[in-house]
C-alpha positions in Angstrom: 82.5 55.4 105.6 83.4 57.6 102.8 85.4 55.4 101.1 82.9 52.6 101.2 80.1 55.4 99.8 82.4 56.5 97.1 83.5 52.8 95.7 79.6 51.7 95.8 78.6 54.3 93.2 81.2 53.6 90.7 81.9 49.8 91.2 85.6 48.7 90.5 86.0 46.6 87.1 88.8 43.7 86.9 92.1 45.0 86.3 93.2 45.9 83.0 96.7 46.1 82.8 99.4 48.0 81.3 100.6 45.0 79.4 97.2 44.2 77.8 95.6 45.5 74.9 94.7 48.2 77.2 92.4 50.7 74.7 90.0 47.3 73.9 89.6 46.2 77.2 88.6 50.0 78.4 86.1 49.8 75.6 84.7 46.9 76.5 84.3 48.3 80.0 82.9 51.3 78.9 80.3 49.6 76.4 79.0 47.0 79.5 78.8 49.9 81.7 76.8 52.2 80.1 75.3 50.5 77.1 71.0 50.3 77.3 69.1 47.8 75.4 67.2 49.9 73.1 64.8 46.0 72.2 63.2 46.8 76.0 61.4 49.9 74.5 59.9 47.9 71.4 57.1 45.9 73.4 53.9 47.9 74.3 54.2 46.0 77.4 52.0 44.4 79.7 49.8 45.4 82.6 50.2 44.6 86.1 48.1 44.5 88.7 50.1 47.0 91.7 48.1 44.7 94.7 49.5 41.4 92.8 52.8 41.5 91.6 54.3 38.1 91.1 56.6 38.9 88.3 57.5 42.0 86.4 59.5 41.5 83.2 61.6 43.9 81.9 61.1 46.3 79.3 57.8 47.9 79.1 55.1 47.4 81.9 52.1 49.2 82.7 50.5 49.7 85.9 46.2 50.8 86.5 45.5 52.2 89.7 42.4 54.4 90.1 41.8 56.2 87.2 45.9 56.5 86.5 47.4 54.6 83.9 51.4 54.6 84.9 53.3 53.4 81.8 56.9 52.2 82.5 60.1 50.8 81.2 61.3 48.6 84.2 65.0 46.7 84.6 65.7 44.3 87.5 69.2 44.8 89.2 71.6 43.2 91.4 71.7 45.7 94.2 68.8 46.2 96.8 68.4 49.3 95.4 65.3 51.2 93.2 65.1 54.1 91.4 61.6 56.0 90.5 62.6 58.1 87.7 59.5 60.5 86.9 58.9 62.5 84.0 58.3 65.9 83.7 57.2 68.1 81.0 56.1 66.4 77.4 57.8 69.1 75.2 60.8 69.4 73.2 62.8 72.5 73.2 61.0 75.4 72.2 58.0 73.9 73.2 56.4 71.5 71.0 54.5 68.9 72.3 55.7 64.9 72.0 54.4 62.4 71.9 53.7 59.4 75.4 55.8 58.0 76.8 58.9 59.5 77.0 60.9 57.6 79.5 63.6 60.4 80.3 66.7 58.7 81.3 65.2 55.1 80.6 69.1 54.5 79.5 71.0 55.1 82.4 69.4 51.7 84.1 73.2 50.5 83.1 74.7 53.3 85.5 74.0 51.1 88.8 73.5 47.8 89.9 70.4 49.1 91.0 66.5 48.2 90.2 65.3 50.9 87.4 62.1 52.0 86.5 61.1 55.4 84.6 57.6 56.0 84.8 55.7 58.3 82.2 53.1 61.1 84.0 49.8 59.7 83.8 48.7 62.6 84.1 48.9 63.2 79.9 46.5 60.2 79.5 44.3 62.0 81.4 44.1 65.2 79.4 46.0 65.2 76.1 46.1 69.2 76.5 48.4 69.9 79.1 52.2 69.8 78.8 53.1 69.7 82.3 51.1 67.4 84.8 53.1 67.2 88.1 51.8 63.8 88.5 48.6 66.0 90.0 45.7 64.2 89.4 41.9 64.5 89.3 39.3 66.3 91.9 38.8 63.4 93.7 42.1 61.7 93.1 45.9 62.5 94.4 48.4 60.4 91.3 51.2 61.3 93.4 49.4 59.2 96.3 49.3 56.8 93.8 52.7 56.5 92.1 53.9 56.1 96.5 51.3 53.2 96.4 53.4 51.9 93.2 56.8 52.2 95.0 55.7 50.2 97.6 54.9 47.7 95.5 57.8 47.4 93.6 60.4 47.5 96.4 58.2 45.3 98.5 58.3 42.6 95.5 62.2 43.4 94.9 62.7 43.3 99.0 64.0 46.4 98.9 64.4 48.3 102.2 62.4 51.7 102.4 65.5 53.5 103.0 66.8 52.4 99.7 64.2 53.4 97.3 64.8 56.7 95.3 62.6 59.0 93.6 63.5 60.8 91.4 63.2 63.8 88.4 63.9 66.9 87.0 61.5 69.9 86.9 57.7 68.8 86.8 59.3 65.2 87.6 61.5 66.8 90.4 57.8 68.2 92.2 56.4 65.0 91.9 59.6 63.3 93.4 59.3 65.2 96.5 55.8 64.5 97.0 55.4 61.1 96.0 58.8 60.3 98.6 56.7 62.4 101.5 53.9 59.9 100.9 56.1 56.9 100.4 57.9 57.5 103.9 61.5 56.7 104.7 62.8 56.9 101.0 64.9 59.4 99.4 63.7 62.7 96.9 65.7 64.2 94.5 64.2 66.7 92.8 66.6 68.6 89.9 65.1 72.8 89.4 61.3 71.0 90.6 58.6 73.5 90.8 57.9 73.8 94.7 56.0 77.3 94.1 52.3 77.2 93.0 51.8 80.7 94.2 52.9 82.8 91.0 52.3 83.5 87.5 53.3 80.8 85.1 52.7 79.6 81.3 52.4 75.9 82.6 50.0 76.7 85.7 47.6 78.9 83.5 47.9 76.0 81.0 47.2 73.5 83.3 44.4 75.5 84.8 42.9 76.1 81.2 42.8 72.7 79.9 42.0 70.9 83.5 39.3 73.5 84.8 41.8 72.9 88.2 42.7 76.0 90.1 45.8 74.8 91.2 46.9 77.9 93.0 43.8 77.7 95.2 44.0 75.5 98.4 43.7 71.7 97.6 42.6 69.2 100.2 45.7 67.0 99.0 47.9 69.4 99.6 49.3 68.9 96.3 50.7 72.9 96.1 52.0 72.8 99.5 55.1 71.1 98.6 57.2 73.9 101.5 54.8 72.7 103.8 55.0 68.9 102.5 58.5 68.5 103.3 58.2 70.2 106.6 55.5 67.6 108.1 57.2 64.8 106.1 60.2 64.5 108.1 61.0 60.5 107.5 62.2 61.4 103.9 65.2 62.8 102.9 65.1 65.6 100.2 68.0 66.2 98.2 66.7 69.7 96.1 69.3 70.5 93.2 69.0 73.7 91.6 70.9 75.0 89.1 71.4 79.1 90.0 72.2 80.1 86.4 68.6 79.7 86.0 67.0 82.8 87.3 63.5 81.0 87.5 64.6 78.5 89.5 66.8 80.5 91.8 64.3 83.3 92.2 61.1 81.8 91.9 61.7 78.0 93.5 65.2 78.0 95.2 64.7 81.0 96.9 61.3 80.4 97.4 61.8 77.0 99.4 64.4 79.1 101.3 62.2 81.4 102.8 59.6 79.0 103.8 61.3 76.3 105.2 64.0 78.8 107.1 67.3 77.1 106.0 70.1 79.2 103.7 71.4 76.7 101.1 75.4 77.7 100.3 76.8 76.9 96.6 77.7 73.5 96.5 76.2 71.0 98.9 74.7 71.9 102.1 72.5 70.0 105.1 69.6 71.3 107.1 68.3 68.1 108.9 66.5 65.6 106.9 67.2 68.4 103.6 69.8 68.4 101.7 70.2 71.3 98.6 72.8 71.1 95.7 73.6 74.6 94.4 75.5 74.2 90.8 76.1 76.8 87.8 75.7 75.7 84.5 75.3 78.0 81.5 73.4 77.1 78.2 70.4 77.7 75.8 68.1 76.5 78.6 69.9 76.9 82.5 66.5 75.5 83.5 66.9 72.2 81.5 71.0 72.2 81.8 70.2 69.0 83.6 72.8 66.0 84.4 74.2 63.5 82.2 75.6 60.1 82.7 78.8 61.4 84.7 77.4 63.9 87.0 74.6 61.1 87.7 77.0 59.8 89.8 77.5 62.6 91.5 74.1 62.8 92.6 73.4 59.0 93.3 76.7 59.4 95.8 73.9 62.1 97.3 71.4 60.1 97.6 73.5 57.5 99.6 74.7 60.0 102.1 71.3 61.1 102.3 69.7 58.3 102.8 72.3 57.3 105.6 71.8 60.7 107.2 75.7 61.8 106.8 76.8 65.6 106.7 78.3 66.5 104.0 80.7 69.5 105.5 83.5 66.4 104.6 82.6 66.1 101.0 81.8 69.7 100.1 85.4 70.3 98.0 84.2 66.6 95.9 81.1 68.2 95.2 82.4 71.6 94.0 84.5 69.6 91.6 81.4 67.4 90.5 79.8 71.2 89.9 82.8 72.4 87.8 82.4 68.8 85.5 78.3 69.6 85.5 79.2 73.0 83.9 81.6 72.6 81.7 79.7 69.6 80.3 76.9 71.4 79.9 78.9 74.0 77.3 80.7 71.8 75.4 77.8 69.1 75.1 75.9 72.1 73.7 78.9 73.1 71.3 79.5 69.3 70.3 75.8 68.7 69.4 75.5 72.3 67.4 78.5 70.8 65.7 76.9 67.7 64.9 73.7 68.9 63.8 75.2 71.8 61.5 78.8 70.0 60.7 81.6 71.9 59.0 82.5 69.8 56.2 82.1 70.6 52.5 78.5 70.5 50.8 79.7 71.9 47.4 83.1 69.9 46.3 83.1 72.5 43.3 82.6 75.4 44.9 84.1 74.9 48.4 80.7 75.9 50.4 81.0 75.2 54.1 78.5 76.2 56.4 79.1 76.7 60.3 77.1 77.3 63.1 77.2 81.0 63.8 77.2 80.0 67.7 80.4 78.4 67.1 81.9 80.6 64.6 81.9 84.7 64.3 84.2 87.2 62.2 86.7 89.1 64.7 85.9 92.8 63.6 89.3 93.3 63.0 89.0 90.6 59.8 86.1 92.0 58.2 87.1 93.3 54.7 83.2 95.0 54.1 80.2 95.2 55.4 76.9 95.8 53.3 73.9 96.6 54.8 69.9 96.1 53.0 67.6 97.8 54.5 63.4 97.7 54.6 63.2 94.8 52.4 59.1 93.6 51.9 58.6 89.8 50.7 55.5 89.6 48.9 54.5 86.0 48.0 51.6 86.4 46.4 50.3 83.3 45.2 54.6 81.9 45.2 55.3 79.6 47.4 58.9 80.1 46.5 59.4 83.9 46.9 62.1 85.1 48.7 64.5 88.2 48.7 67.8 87.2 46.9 71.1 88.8 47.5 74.0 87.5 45.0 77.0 89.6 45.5 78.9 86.8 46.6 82.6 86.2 46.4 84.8 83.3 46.3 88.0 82.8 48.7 85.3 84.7 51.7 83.7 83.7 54.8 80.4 85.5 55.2 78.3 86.1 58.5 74.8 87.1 57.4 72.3 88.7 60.7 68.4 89.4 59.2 66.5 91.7 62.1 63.6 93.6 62.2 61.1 90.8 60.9 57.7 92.0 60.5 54.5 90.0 58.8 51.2 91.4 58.3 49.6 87.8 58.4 50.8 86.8 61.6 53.6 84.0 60.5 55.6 82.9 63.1 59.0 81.4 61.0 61.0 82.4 58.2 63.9 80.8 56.3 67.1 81.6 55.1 69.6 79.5 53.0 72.4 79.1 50.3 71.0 78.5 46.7 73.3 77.2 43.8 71.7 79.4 40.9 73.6 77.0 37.9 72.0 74.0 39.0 69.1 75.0 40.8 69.8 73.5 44.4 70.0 74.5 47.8 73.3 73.6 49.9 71.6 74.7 53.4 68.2 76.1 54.4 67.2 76.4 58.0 64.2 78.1 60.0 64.4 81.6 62.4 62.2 82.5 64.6 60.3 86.1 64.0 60.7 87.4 67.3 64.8 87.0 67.1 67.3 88.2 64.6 68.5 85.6 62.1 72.0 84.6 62.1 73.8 82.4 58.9 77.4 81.8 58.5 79.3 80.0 55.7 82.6 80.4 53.4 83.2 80.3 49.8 86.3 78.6 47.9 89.0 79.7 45.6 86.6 78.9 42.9 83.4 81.2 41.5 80.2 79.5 41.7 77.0 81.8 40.8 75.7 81.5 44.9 72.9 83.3 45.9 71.9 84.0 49.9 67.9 83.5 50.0 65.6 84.6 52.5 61.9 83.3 52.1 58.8 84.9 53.4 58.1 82.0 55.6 59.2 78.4 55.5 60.5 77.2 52.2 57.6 75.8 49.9 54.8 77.4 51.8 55.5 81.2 51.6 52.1 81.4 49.3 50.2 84.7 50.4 52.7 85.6 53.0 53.8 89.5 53.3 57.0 89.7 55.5 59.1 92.9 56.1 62.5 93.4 56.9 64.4 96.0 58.9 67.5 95.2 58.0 70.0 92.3 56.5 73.7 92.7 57.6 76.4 90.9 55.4 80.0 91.1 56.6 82.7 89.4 54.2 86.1 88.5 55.6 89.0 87.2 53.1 90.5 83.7 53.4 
């Protein structure tokens, strides 16, 4: 039984042999495999009705029931097998608001043979306002009642089995999932750091209460905060709950919550309490709440959902999965480390002058290097009527590698951003500028060639270009120079 679970997940390619042009053919493999069509996001799509289906074509579809407007990117697979994959929040890191849809994991449709669809929360063409929707709904109306009617649906006009249908997503996503699966009957949940607790403070529930005039912490007739209670009346779903225990909001506040009402005691790694089944990994990173899966460790967690969904232990496969966790974190770190890489690249940006600039994540001076330090202390920025002004410090030597931290930021008029960059005072151009936040200390880091170039190290009262009227102070700027 195990063997034929693991082999389904991942399924076996022809042979490539040692003989062959081996690299090209594992290439090829790899480019069928997990290669998305990015031309099935291009349409706007067309609109189904959910009580008529007779043909849904891939790319985008949208589906009207009630007042809910359920916009979706749909594939068509081989295997008798659908996915739900439900969006959570609509904001970047950091916070800012994008634009619908956003079809998280649309791409991975390539990872299975199974039927794929990622379905945006209509919840945000609802109300515009609110940043995390939970697939809640109106008053009078239950969307997660809804996107169970839209399951049905689908899998009954794919033929597939109850059993086989998934739903499934990651934080506001993951809530819905569990819900939405209760509803559905017989299917499978998995819900990656989902919100299960409506009972405490939170930015998104104060949000959502703000902008929807719903009290969401009060009781609802839909039970839609009751997701404990949910999953115990619910019994002919299986709920796979993944949490990640690096994240201290959704250990504490979710993990730990479900825990205590539900009466089970989840171990690290995978563990089984009847129809539940909890997935305790530990990764690190900017954001242990949004440390979520990738491609590899998908598989990971579809091989869950099949043992769920066949009601197996898992006491048999609890060394695979602490592996599978190991992969999950170290992924995690080094994804983080490649992409910093990537967006802030060491290479050279002054051929002349040999200016490199690194990502001070990535690269620090060892204390033991550090040739001298000079410190600048209450420095005030007034712009005036400049929209250029910035504090300039131009003691800067060649053959050096310079780590530069700015604290103590201060503004009388409230901004919320400054910048700090490399300026090239001969011919009037900057080699690097990036933004800081206010609230944390500033951190640049870059190295100088054999050759002098007259460099200067700006810091602008503001963001570049629009520093006009701004009045900034500044505790302190650190500059420690190491030789090369």
């Amino acid at each position: 039984m195990a063997e034929e679970l693991i082999s389904s997940i991942f399924p076996e390619e022809k042979d490539i042999s040692v003989f062959s042009n081996i690299t090209a053919e594992v290439e090829a493999m790899r480019r069928r495999r997990f290669t998305a069509d990015k031309k099935m996001l291009d349409n706007t799509g067309v609109v189904i009705d959910v009580n008529n289906i007779k043909d849904i074509p891939e790319g985008r579809v949208t589906f009207k029931i009630g007042s809910a407007k359920f916009e979706c990117m749909f594939h068509r697979g081989k295997k008798k097998k659908l996915f739900l994959i439900l969006d959570g929040a609509r904001t970047h890191s950091g916070g800012r608001k994008r634009s619908v849809p956003i079809f998280n994991r649309w791409s991975w449709y390539p990872y299975s043979d199974c039927s794929w669809i990622s379905v945006e929360d209509p919840m945000y063409f609802v109300n515009d306002d609110i940043t995390l929707g939970w697939f809640w709904g109106t008053q009078k109306e239950n969307f997660r009642q809804y996107t169970a009617q839209l399951a049905a649906a689908i899998a009954e006009h794919l033929g597939v089995p109850k059993q086989s249908v998934v739903f499934y997503g990651g934080s506001g996503g993951g809530t819905a999932a569990i819900h939405s699966a209760a509803l559905f009957g017989g299917g499978v949940a998995v819900s990656i750091n989902g919100q299960v607790n409506f009972e405490y403070g939170h930015k998104d529930i104060d949000n959502f209460i703000k902008y929807t005039g719903m009290d969401i912490r009060k009781p609802d007739k839909f039970e839609r905060n009751d997701i404990c209670g949910i999953m115990k009346r619910y019994t002919d779903t299986k709920y796979v709950l993944i949490e990640n225990c690096r994240s201290e909001w959704d250990l504490v506040d979710h993990a730990r919550y479900f825990s205590k009402k539900l009466g089970i005691e989840p171990k690290y790694g995978v563990s089984r309490f009847g129809n539940i089944y909890t997935y305790l990994y530990d990764a690190a990173g900017k954001s242990p709440h949004t440390a979520f899966e990738n491609k590899n460790t998908f598989f990971a967690i579809n091989l869950l959902t099949e043992i769920a969904a066949r009601g197996e232990d898992v006491e048999k496969y609890r060394s695979l999965f602490m592996l599978f966790g190991e992969i999950w974190s170290d992924e995690i770190v080094m994804g983080e480390a490649y992409s910093a890489m990537k967006n802030t690249p060491e290479k050279l940006i002054d051929p002349a002058g040999g200016v490199t600039v690194y990502d001070p994540r990535l690269v620090a001076l060892k204390a033991e290097s550090v040739a001298e330090t000079n410190s600048i202390e209450n420095i005030v920025i007034e712009a005036g009527g400049d929209k250029y002004k910035n504090y300039m410090y131009t003691d800067i030597k060649p053959n050096s590698m310079y780590s530069v931290t700015v604290s103590g930021f201060s503004s009388k008029n409230g901004i919320s951003e400054y910048s700090i960059g490399l300026f090239n005072i001969t011919s009037r151009r900057f080699y690097k500028l990036c933004g800081a936040n206010v609230s944390r200390d500033g951190e640049f880091c870059f190295s100088v060639g054999k050759e002098h170039i007259n460099l200067g190290l700006c810091i602008f009262a503001g963001i570049h270009g629009k520093t006009a009227g701004n009045s900034v102070s500044i505790k302190k700027v650190t500059i420690k120079r190491a030789d090369m």
